[in-house]
C-alpha positions as CSV (number, residue, x, y, z in Angstrom):
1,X,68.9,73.3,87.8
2,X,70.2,69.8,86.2
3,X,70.9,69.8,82.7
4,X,68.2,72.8,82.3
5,X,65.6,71.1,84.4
6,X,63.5,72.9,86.7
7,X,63.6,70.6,89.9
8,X,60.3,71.3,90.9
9,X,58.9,70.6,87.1
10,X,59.8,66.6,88.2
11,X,56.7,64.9,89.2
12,X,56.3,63.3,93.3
13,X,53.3,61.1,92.6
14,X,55.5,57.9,91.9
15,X,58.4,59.1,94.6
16,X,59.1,56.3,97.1
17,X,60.3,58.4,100.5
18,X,62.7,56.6,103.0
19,X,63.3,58.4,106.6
20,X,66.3,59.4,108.6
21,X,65.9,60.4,112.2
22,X,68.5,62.4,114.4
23,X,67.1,61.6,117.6
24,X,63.6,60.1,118.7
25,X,61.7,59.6,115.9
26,X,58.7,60.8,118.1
27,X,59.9,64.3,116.9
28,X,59.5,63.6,113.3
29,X,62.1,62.6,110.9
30,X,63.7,63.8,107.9
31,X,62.5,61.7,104.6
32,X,64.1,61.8,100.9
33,X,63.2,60.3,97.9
34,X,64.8,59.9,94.6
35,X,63.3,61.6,92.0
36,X,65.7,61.5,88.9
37,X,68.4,61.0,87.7
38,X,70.8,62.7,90.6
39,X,68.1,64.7,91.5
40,X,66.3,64.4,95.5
41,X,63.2,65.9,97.3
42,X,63.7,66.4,100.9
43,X,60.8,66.2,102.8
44,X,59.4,66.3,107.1
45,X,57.7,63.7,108.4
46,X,55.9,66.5,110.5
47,X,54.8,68.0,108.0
48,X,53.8,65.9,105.3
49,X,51.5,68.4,103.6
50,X,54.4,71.0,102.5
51,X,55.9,71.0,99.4
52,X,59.2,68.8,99.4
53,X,62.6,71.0,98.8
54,X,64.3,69.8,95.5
55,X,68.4,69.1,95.5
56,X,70.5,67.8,93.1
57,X,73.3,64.9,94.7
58,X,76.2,67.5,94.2
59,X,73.8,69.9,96.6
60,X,72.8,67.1,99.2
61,X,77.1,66.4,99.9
62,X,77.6,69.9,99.7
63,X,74.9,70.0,102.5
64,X,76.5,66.9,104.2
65,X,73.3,64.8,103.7
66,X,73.9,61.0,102.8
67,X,71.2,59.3,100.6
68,X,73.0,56.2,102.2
69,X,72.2,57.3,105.7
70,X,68.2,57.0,104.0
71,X,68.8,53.5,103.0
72,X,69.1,54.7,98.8
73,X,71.9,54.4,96.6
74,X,73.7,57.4,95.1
């Protein structure tokens, strides 16, 4: 939770996703999008109908996930 707020209350509809691949994109890739303020949904491209997980910044480094490596700005 940030500051008391359910991650998965914040609303996808307007949330721009960028993608990172690890090897050939062929395979599907891994997207993210922000979606607050220091608050992230990480998605897969291969499976673009499930539910996005929800992280927090402090989660993603913990995680050693780079919204850089996405093309975003912390």
């Amino acid at each position: 939770m940030q500051n008391g707020t359910d991650l998965y209350h914040l609303p996808l509809g307007e949330a721009e996703f960028s993608k990172a691949c690890g090897g050939p994109c062929t395979e599907g890739c891994v997207t993210l999008a922000r979606i607050g303020d220091g608050v992230w949904a990480l998605g897969d491209s291969k499976r673009p109908e499930a539910e996005p997980l929800r992280f927090t910044t402090e989660e993603l480094e913990a995680a050693g996930i780079a919204p850089e490596r996405f093309g975003l700005n912390v």
